[in-house]
C-alpha positions as CSV (number, residue, x, y, z in Angstrom):
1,X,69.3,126.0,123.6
2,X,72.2,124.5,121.4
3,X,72.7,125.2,118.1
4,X,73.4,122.8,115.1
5,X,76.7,123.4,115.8
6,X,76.5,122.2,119.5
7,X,74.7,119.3,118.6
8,X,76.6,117.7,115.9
9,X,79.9,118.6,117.7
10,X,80.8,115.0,118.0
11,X,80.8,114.7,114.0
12,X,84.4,116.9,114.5
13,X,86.0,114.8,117.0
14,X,88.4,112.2,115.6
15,X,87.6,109.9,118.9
16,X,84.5,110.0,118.6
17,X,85.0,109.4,115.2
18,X,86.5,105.9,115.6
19,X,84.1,105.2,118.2
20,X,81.5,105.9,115.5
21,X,83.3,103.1,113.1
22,X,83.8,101.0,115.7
23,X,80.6,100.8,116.7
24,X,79.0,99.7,113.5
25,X,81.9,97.3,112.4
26,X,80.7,95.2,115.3
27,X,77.0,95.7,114.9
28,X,77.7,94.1,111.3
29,X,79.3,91.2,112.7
30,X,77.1,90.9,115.6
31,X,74.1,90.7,113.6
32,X,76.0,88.6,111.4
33,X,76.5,85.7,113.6
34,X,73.1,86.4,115.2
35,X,71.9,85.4,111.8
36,X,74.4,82.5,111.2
37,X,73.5,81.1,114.2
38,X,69.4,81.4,114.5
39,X,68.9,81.2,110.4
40,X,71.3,78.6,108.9
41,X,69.1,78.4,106.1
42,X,68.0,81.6,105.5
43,X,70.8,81.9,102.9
44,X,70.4,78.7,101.1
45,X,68.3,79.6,97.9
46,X,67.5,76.7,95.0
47,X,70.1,78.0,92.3
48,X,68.3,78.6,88.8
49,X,69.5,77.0,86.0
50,X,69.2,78.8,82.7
51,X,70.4,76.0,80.4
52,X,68.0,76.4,78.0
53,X,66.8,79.8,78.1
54,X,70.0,81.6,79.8
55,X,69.7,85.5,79.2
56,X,73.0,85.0,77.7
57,X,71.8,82.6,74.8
58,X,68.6,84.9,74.3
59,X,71.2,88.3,73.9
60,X,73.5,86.5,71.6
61,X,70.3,85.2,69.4
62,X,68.9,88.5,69.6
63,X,71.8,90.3,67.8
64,X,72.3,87.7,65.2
65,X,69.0,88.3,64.1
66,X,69.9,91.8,64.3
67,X,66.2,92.6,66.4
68,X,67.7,95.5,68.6
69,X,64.3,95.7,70.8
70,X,65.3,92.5,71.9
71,X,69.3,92.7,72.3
72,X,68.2,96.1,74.5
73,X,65.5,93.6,76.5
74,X,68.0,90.9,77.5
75,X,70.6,93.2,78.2
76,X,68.6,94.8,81.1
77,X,67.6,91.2,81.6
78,X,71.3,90.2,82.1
79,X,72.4,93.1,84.2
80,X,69.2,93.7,87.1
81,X,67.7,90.4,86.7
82,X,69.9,87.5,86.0
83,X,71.5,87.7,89.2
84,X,70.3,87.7,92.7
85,X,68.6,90.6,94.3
86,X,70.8,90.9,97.2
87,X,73.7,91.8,94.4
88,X,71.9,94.4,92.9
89,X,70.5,95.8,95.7
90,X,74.6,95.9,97.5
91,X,75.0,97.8,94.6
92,X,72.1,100.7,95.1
93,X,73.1,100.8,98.5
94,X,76.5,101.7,98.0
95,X,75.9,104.3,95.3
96,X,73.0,105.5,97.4
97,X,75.9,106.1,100.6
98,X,78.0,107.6,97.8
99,X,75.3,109.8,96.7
100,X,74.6,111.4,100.7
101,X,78.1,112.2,100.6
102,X,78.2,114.0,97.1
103,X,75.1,115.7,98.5
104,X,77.1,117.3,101.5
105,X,80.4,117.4,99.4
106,X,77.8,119.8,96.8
107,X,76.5,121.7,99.9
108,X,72.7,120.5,98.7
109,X,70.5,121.1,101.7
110,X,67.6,118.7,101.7
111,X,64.6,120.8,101.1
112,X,63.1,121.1,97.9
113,X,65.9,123.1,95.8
114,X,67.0,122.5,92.5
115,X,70.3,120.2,92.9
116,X,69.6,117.6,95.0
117,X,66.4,116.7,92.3
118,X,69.2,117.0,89.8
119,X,71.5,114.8,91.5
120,X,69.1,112.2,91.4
121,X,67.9,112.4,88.4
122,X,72.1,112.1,87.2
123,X,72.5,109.2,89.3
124,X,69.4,107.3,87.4
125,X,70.6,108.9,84.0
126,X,74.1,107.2,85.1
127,X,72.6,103.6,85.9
128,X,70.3,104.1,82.2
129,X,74.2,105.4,80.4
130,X,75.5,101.9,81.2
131,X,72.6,100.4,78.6
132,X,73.9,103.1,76.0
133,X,77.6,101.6,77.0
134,X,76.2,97.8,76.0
135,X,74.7,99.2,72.8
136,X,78.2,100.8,71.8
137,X,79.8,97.5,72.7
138,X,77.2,95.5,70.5
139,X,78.1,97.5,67.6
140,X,82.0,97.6,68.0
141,X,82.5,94.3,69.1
142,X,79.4,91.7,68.0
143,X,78.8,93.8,64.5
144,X,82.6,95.0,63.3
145,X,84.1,92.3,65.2
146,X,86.6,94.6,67.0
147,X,86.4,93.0,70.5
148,X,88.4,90.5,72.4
149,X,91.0,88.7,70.0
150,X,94.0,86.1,71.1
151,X,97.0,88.7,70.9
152,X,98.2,90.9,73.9
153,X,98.6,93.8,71.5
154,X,94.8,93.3,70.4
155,X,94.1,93.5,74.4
156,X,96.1,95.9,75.1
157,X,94.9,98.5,72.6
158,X,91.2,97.6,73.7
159,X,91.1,98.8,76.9
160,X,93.4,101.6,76.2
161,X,92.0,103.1,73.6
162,X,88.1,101.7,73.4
163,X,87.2,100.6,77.1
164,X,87.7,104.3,78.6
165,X,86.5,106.0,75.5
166,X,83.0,104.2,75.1
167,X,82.5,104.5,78.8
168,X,83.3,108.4,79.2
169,X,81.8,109.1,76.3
170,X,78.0,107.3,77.1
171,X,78.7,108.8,80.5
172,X,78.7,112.4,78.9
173,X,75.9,112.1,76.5
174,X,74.2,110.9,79.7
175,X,75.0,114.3,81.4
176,X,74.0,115.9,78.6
177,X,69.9,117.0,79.3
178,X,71.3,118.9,82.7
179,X,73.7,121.1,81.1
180,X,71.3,123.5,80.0
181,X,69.2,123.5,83.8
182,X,73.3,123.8,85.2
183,X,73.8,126.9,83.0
184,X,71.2,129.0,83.9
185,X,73.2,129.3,87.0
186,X,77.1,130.1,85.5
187,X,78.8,131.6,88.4
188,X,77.6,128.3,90.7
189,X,80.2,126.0,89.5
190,X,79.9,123.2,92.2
191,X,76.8,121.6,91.0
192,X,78.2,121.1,87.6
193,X,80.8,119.2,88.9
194,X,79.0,117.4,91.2
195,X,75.7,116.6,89.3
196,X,78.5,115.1,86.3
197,X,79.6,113.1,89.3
198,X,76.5,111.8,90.2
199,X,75.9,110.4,86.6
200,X,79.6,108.8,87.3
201,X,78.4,107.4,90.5
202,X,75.2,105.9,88.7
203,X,77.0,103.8,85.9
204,X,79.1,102.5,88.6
205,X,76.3,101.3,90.7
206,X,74.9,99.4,87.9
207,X,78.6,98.5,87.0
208,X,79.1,96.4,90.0
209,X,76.6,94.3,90.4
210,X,77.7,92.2,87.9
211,X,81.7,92.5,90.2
212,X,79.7,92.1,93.5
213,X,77.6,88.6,91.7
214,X,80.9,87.3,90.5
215,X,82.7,87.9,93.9
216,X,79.2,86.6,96.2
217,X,80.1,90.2,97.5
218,X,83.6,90.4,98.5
219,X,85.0,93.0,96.5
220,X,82.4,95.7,97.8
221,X,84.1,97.5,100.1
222,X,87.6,97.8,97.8
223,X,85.4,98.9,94.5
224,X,83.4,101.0,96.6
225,X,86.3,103.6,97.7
226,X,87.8,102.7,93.7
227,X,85.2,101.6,91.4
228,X,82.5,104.2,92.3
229,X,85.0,106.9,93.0
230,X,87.0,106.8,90.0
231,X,83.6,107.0,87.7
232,X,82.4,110.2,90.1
233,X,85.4,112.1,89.5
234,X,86.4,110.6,85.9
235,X,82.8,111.8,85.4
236,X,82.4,114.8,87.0
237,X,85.8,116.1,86.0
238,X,84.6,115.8,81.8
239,X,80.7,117.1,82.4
240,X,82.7,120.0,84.1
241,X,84.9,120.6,81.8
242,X,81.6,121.0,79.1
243,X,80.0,123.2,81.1
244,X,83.1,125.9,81.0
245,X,82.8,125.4,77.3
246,X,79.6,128.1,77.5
247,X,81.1,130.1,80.6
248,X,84.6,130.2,79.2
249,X,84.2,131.0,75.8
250,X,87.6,132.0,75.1
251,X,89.7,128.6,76.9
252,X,86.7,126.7,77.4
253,X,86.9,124.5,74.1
254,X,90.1,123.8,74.6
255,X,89.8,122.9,78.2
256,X,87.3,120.3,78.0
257,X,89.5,118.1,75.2
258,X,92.0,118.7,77.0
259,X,90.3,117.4,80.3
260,X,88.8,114.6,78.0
261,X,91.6,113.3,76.3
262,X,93.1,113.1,79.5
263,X,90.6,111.0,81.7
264,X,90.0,108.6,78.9
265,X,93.7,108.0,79.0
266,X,93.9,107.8,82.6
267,X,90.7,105.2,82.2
268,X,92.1,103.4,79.8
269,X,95.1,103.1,81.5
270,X,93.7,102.5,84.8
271,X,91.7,99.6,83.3
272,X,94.9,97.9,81.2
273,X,97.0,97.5,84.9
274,X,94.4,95.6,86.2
275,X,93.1,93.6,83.8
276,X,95.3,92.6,81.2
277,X,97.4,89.7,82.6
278,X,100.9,91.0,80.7
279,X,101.2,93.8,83.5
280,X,100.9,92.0,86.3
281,X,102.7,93.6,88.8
282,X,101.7,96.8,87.7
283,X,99.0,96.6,90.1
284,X,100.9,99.6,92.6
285,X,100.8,102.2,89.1
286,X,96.9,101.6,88.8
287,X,96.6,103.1,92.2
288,X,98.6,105.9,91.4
289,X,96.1,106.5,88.4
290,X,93.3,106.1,90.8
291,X,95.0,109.1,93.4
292,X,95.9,111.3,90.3
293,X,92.2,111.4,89.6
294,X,91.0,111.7,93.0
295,X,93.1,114.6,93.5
296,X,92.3,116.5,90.7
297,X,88.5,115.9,92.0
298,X,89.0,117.0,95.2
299,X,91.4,120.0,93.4
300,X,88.2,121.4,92.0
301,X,85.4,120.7,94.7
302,X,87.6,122.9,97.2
303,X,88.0,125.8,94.5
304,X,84.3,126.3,94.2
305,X,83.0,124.8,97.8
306,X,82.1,127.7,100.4
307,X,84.7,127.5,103.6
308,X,83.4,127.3,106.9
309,X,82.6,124.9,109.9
310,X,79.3,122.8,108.6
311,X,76.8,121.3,111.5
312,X,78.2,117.5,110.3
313,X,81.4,117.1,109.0
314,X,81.9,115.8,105.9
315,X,84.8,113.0,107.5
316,X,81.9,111.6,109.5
317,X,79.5,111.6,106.6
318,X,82.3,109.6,104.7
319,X,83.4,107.4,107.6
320,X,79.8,106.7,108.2
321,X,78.6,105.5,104.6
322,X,81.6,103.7,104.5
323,X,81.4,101.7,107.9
324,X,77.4,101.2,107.2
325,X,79.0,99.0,103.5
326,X,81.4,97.5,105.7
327,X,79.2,96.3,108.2
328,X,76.6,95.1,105.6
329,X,79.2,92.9,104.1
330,X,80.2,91.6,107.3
331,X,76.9,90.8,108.1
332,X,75.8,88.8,105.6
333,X,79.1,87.2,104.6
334,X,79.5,86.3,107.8
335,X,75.7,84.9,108.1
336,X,76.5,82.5,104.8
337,X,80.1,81.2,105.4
338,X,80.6,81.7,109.1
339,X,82.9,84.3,111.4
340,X,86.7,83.3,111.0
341,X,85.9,82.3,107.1
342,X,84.3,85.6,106.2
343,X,87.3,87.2,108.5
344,X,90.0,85.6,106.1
345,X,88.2,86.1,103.0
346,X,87.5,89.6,103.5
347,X,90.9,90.7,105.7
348,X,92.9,91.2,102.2
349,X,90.5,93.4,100.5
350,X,89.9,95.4,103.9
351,X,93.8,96.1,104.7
352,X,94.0,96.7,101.4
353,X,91.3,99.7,101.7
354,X,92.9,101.7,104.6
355,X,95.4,103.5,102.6
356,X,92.4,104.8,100.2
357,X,90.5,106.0,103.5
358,X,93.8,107.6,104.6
359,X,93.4,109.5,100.8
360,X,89.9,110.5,101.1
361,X,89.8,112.1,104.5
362,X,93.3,113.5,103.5
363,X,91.7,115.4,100.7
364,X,88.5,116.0,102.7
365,X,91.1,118.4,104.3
366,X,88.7,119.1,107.3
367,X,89.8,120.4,110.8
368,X,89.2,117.9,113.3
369,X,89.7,117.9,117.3
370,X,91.2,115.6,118.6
């Protein structure tokens, strides 16, 4: 009889591997011009015009006459709703294939055991932190009028000093009911930095939709290896840090501003290169942000992970979520604009992806045959 071992032996081969990538990189596009050429008009949907009642104009009413029931409504309203359901559901589905890899990254076996019902429950406390977010950006920006003003140095000191702060900071209050369930087990380190990271992963996933609307989808398979990641370990990084306040009493204060102070720079920072448009250029510094925070992610998921040979390895869980979003964006940008066009639209943000694959399954750091 095999073992697991046997069975999954493929998982640790780099050929069969690519083969694995391969494979369903052409089953997206297959199925992509199956469905451009026998459902033309399976994509064609009358747009809905909100002229009158736009979520937008009901939000902006809502604050002025300060009814906060309201202003929370519409601004669920204008983030699941408003835009089609194919956009928010390209978003679950890429947090959801981020979320089977922080399962295996947290060595969360799936039975009924205590961390993988906490992981879920972070990644829906995550998606429920981004509403906090829009309430702290109601009262800084619409209330004390601290927002978006004509000068760069207005910019500029928003999104390095408010952007990352507000975000980290809703994003930590969201991880906040699981300390005490996280500390009951001190010694077992990895959850805490992986269930922090699943609150990370949630915000992002309800982050996007709003990129992936704007973009009819393009930009999924860049912001899903930067977006989603940087949130996982800008998150999990802090909600780790606050858990070593109670299990290192004599650094652990210290740590976690430290640790804080740090991300929300890095966020802030992060954020400013590619946004503000007095840095263009900059745009090869934001990814050295980006690996500075991967790094120290990975840094402290090997310190507390157990070594040894697992049945799958964890390279061909991440090479297979990451083909599966691939493929799904093939498919069904190729289905609404056709094979060569969806091939030139989406060949910049692809290329621009491999060196960020090359990073992760460099800090996967896993043995592989050849």
């Amino acid at each position: 009889m095999w073992t697991k071992q046997k069975r999954f032996r493929y998982t640790h081969s780099q050929r069969c591997l690519w083969w694995m990538v391969g494979c369903l990189l052409l089953a997206g596009v297959v199925l992509g011009v199956g469905l451009r050429l026998f459902a033309e008009q399976a994509h064609a949907h009358p747009e809905t015009s909100f002229v009158e009642d736009s979520p937008g104009e009901h939000y902006q009413l809502a604050i002025e006459q300060r009814d906060w029931a309201k202003v929370a409504y519409w601004i669920v309203v204008m983030q699941f709703l408003s835009v089609e359901p194919v956009y928010v559901w390209m978003a679950l589905i890429a947090g959801i294939a981020w979320l089977v890899f922080l399962l295996q990254a947290g060595q969360v076996r799936f039975r009924c055991e205590r961390p993988l019902l906490l992981m879920l429950l972070a990644f829906i406390a995550g998606i429920a932190s981004t509403w906090l977010t829009h309430a702290v950006i109601v009262v800084q920006e619409e209330l004390y009028g601290f927002g978006w003003h004509d000068s760069d140095l207005s910019r500029g000191m928003l999104y390095f000093f408010t952007v990352g702060l507000r975000e980290e900071l809703c994003k930590l209050i969201g991880f906040m009911p699981f300390v005490p369930i996280l500390l009951r087990a001190p010694h077992n380190r990895l959850p805490m930095l992986m269930v922090a990271g699943a609150v990370g992963l949630g915000f992002a996933a309800a982050e996007n939709i709003s990129y992936y609307a704007s973009g009819f989808g393009v930009a999924l398979p860049v912001r899903f290896l930067t977006a989603n990641f940087f949130h996982i370990a800008a998150t999990g990084l802090c909600g780790y840090a606050f858990c070593q306040i109670f299990t290192n009493h004599r650094h652990g204060l210290q740590d976690f501003f430290t640790t804080f102070a740090v991300v929300v720079a890095i966020h802030g920072l992060y954020n400013s290169l590619l946004v503000l448009p007095q840095l263009d250029g900059f745009e090869l510094f934001a990814t050295a942000v980006y690996i500075l925070m991967c790094y120290q992610f990975f840094q402290v998921m090997h310190q507390w992970r157990s070594l040894g040979s697992e049945p799958i390895s964890l390279t061909a869980n991440f090479l297979f979520v990451l083909s599966s979003v691939v493929a799904m964006v093939l498919c069904l940008q190729i289905a609404q604009m056709g094979l060569m066009e969806a091939i030139r639209v989406l060949s910049p943000e692809l290329l621009g992806s491999v060196l960020l694959v090359i990073l992760f399954i460099r800090e996967i750091n896993e043995p592989l045959q050849p």
